[in-house]
C-alpha positions as CSV (number, residue, x, y, z in Angstrom):
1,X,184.4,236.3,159.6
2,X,184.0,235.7,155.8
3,X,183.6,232.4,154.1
4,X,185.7,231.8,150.6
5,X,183.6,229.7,148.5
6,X,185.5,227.9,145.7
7,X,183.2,227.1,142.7
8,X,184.7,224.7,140.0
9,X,183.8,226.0,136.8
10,X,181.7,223.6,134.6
11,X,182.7,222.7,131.3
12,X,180.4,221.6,128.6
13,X,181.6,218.0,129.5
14,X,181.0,218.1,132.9
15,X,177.2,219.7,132.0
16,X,176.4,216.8,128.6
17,X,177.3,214.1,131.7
18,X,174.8,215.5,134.1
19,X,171.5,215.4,131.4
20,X,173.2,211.9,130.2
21,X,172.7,210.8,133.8
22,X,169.6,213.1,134.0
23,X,168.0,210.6,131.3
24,X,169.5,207.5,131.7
25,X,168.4,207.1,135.3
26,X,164.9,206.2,135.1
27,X,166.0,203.4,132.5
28,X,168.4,202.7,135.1
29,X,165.7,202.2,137.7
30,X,163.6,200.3,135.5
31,X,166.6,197.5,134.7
32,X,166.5,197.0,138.5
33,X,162.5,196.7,139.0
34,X,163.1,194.2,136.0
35,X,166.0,192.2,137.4
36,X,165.6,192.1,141.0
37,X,162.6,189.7,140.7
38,X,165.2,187.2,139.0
39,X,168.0,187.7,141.6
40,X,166.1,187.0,144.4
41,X,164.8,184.1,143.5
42,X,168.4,182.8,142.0
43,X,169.0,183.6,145.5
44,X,166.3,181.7,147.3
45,X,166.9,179.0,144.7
46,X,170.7,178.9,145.6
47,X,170.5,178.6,149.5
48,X,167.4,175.7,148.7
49,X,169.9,174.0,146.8
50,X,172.4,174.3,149.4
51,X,170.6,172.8,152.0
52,X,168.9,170.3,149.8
53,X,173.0,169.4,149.1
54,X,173.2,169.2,153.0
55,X,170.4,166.5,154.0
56,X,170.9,164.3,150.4
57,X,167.2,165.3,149.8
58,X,168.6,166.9,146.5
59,X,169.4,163.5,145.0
60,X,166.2,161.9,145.9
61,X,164.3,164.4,144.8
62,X,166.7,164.2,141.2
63,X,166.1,160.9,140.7
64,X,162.5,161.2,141.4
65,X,162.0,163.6,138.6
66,X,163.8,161.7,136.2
67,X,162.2,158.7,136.6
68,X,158.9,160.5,136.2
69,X,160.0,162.1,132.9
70,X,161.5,158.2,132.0
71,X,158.6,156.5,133.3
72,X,156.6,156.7,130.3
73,X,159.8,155.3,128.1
74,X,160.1,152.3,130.8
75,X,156.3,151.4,130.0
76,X,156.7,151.5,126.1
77,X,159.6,149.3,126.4
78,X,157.8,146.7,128.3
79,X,154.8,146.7,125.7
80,X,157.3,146.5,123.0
81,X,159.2,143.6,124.8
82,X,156.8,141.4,126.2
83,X,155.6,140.0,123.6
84,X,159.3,139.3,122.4
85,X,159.6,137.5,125.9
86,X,156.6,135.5,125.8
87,X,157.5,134.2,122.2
88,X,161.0,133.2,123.8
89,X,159.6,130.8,127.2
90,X,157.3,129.6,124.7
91,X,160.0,128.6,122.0
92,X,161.8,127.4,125.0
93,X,159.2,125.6,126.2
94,X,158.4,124.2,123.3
95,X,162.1,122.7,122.4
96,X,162.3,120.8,125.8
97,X,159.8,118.7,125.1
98,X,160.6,115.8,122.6
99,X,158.6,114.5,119.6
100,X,156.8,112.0,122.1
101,X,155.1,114.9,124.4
102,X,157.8,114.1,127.4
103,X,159.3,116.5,128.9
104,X,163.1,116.4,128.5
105,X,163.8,117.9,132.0
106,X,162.4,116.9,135.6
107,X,161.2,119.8,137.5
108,X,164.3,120.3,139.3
109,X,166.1,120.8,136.4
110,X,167.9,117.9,136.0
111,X,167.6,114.9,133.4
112,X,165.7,111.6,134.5
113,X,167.8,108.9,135.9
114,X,167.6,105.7,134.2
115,X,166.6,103.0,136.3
């Protein structure tokens, strides 16, 4: 019994791919080791995120960062505008009473009744 072997001849095209791939592939290999890091955690990160979207804890836990990030806004704009207020309830103050030292207002609110 005899085997035919069929061998495909190689042409200079067929030989430039084989040393292309010869070289390439440990560049090849190191654009894996680079990016698999990344994917895997995009991956972790995307089935957090999914069940986060599942128990509403993602929201919370959104609004919870942005009010840290806003918190220190919040507090300048109450230093800036206390003041402001406290000028206002005094001016306010200040124009209910009349020229006499009475107070144009009872404490409920209402005017005094003549009798």
């Amino acid at each position: 019994m005899t085997t035919l072997h069929t061998f495909t001849t190689r042409t200079p095209m067929t030989t430039a791919r084989t040393f292309g791939l010869l070289a390439a592939a440990p560049f090849i290999g190191l654009v894996f080791v680079l990016v698999m890091p990344f994917a895997g955690l995009a991956l972790l990160a995307g089935h957090a995120l999914k069940a986060m979207l599942k128990d509403g804890r993602l929201l919370r836990a959104a609004r919870n960062i942005a009010l840290f990030f806003a918190a220190p806004f919040i507090g300048l704009g109450y230093i800036l505008l206390m003041p402001l207020a406290g000028l206002a309830a005094l001016a306010w103050i200040a124009l209910r009473t009349t020229p006499t030292g009475e107070h144009t207002t009872t404490r409920a609110g209402l005017a005094p009744q003549a009798a």
